[in-house]
FITORSE-547233 format. One line per 2 residues: number of its first residue (from 0); their letters; for each residue x, y, z of C-alpha. Coordinates in nm, 4 decimals. Example, Ala and Ser with C-alpha at 12.3 -4.5 7.8 and 13.67 -1.06 7.14 Angstrom:
0> AS> 1.2300:-0.4500:0.7800  1.3670:-0.1060:0.7140
END
This chain:
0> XX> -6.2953:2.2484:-1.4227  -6.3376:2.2915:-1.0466
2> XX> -6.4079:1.9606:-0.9935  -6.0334:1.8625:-1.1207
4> XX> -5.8801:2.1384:-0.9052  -6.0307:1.9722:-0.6042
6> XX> -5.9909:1.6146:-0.7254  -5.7050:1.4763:-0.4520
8> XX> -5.7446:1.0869:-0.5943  -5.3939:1.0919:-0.7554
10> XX> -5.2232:1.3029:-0.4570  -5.0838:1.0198:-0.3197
12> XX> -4.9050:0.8362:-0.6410  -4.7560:1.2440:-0.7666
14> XX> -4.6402:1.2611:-0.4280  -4.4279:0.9307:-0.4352
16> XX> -4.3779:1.0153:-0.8016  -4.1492:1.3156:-0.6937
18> XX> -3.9991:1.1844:-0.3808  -3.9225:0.8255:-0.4724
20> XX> -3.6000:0.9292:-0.7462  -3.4539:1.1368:-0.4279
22> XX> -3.5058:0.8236:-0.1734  -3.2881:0.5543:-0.4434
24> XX> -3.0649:0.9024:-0.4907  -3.0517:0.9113:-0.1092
26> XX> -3.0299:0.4871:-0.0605  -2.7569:0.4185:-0.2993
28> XX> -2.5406:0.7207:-0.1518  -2.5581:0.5800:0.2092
30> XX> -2.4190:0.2201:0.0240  -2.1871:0.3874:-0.1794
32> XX> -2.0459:0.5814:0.1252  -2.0055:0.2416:0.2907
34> XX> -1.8505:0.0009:0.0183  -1.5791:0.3700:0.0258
36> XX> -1.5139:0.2706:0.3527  -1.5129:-0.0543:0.3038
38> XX> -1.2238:-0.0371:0.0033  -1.0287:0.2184:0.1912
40> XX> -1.0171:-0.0375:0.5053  -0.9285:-0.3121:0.2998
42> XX> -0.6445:-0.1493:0.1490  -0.5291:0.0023:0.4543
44> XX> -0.5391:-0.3591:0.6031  -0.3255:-0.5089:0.2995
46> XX> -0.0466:-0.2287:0.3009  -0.0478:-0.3414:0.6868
48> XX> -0.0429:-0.7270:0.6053  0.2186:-0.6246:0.3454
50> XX> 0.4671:-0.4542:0.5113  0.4561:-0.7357:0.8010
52> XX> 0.5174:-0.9667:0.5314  0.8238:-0.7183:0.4357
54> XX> 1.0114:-0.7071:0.7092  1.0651:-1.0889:0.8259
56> XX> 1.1462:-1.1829:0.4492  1.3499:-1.1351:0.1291
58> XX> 1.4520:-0.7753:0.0945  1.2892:-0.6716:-0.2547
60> XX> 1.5997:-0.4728:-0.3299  1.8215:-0.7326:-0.3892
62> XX> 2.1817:-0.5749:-0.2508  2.0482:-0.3785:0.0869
64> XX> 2.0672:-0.7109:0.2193  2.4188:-0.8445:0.1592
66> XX> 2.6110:-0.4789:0.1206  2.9302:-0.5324:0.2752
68> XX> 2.9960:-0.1707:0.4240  3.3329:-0.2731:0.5362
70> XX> 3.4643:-0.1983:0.1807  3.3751:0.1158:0.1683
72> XX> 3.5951:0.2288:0.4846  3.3615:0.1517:0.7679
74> XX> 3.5280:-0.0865:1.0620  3.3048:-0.3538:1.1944
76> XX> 3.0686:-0.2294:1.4285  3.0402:0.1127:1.3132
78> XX> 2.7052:0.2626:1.2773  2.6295:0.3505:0.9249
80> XX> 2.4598:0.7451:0.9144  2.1633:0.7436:0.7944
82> XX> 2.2353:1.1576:0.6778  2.2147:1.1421:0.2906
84> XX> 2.0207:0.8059:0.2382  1.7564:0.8384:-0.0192
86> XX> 1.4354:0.5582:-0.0629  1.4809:0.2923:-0.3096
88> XX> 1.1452:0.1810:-0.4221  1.0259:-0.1125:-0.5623
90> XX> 0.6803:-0.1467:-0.8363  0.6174:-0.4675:-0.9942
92> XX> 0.8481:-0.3683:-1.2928  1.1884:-0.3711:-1.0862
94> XX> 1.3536:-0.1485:-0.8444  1.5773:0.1689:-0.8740
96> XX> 1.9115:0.0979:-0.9978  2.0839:0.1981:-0.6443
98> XX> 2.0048:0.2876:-0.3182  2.1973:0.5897:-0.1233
100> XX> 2.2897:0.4562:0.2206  2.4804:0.7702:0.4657
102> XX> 2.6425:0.8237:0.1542  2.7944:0.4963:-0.0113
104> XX> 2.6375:0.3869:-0.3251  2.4289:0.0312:-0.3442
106> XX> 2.3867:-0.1438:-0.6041  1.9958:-0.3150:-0.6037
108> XX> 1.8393:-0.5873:-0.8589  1.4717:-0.6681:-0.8103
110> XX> 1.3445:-0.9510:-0.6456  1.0574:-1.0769:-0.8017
112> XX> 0.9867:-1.3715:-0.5557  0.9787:-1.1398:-0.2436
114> XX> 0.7721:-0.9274:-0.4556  0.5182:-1.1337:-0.5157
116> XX> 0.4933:-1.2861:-0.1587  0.4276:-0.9429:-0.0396
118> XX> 0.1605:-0.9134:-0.3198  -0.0216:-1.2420:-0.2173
120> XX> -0.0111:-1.1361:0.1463  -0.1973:-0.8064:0.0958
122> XX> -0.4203:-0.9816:-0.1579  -0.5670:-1.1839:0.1605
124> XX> -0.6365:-0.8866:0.2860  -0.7818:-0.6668:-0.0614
126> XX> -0.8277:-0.9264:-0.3028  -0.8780:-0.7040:-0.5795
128> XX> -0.5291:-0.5549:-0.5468  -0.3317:-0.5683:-0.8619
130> XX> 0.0266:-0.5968:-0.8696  0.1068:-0.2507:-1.0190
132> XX> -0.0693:-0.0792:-0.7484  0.1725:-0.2002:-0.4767
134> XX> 0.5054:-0.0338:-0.3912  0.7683:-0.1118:-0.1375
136> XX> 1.0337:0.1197:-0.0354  1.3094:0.1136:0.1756
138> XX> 1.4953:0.4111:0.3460  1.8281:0.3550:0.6082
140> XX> 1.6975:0.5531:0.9080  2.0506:0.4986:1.0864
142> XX> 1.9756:0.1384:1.2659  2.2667:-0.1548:1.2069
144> XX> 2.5952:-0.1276:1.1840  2.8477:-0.2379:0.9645
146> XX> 3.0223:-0.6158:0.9191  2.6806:-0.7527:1.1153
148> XX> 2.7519:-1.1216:1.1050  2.3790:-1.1950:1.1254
150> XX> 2.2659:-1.0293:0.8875  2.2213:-0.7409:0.6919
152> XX> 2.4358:-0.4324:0.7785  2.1147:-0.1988:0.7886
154> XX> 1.7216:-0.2017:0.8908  1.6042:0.0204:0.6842
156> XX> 1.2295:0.1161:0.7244  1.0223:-0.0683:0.5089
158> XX> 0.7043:0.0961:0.4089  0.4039:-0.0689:0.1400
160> XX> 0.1975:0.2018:-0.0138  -0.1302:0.1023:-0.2280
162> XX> -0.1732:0.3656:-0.5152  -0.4087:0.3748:-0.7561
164> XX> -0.7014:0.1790:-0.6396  -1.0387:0.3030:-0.8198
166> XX> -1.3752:0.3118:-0.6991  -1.6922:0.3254:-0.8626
168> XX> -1.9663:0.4491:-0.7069  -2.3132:0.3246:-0.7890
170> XX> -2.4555:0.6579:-0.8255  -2.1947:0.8100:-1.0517
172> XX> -2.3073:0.5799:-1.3708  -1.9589:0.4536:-1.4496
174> XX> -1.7647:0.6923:-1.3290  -1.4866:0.6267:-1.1141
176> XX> -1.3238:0.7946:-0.8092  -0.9450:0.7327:-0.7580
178> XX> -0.8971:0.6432:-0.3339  -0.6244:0.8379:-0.1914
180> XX> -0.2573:0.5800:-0.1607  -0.2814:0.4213:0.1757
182> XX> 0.0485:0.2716:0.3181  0.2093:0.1477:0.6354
184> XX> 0.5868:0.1265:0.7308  0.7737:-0.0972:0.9596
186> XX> 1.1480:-0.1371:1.0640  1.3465:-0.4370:0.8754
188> XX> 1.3613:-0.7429:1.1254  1.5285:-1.0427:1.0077
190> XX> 1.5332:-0.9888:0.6215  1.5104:-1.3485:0.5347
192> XX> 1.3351:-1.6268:0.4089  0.9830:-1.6314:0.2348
194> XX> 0.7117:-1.7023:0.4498  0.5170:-1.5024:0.7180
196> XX> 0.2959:-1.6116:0.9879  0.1531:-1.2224:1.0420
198> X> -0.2501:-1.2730:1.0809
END
């Protein structure tokens, strides 16, 4: 019996026995902790990519674009308040029925086109974006006036949030983590046509 209580031959093999589950614990949460990063970067870049892509083409909100605010009592080149306006957001489904503009009303269909241009753009960016985790909103902040003869009446702020995105950590077994919505907003430019040439 006292010759197995001073036997140190398997010492070396128990050892590694009890340490090596904590080291592929240890190894797989430092490459978990980056592909995290690595998600939340690319979807951060692709609601940036989007909203470029927003706001030098086709409004989603079909309406925001064309509203003629001269009918509702405005003379041409006044600025339209942006006190009262309320978001109008867009999901792959469709938009809100109407947008609340300093007060007036607008009517807004859905643009599916414009939609899905914005989708492909952030999908360069986060290719495993799917289209119901993309949303595009726009709010009137005050900027335009009305009976613009270039172009829309407002520039609303445009903003692309990602929601929804899951993770699944290797060390979790199957379990997934939902990231936190990531999104980036930019001031309408142009509002027209269908192509981009952000990087």
């Amino acid at each position: 019996m006292h010759h197995l209580i001073r036997d140190t031959k398997g010492a070396t093999a128990t050892e590694f026995g009890l340490l090596v589950g904590l080291f592929i614990l240890f190894l797989f949460g430092i490459i978990d902790a980056g592909r995290f990063a690595w998600t939340m970067n690319e979807a951060q870049k692709a609601s940036q990519a989007g909203v470029r892509h927003a706001v030098v083409t086709d409004f989603v909100a079909n309406g925001l674009d064309d509203y003629n605010f001269l009918d509702d009592g405005f003379f041409g080149g006044d600025a339209i308040p942006a006190a009262g306006s309320t978001p109008v957001t867009c999901i792959n489904s469709g938009c809100g029925a109407a947008a609340n503009v300093g007060g007036v009303v607008v009517p807004v269909t859905f643009d599916g086109t414009a939609f899905n241009g914005i989708l492909a753009r952030a999908r360069r960016s986060f290719p495993a974006l799917e289209a119901d985790q993309l949303e595009v909103s726009y709010l009137h902040v005050g900027l335009g006036y009305a009976g613009d003869p270039n172009g829309s009446d407002i520039a609303p702020l445009v903003t692309v949030r990602i929601t929804g995105v899951q993770f699944q950590p290797m060390i979790l077994l199957g379990l997934s983590i939902t990231l936190p919505d990531v999104d980036a907003s930019m001031t309408m430019e142009d509002g027209r046509g269908s192509a981009s040439y952000s990087a």
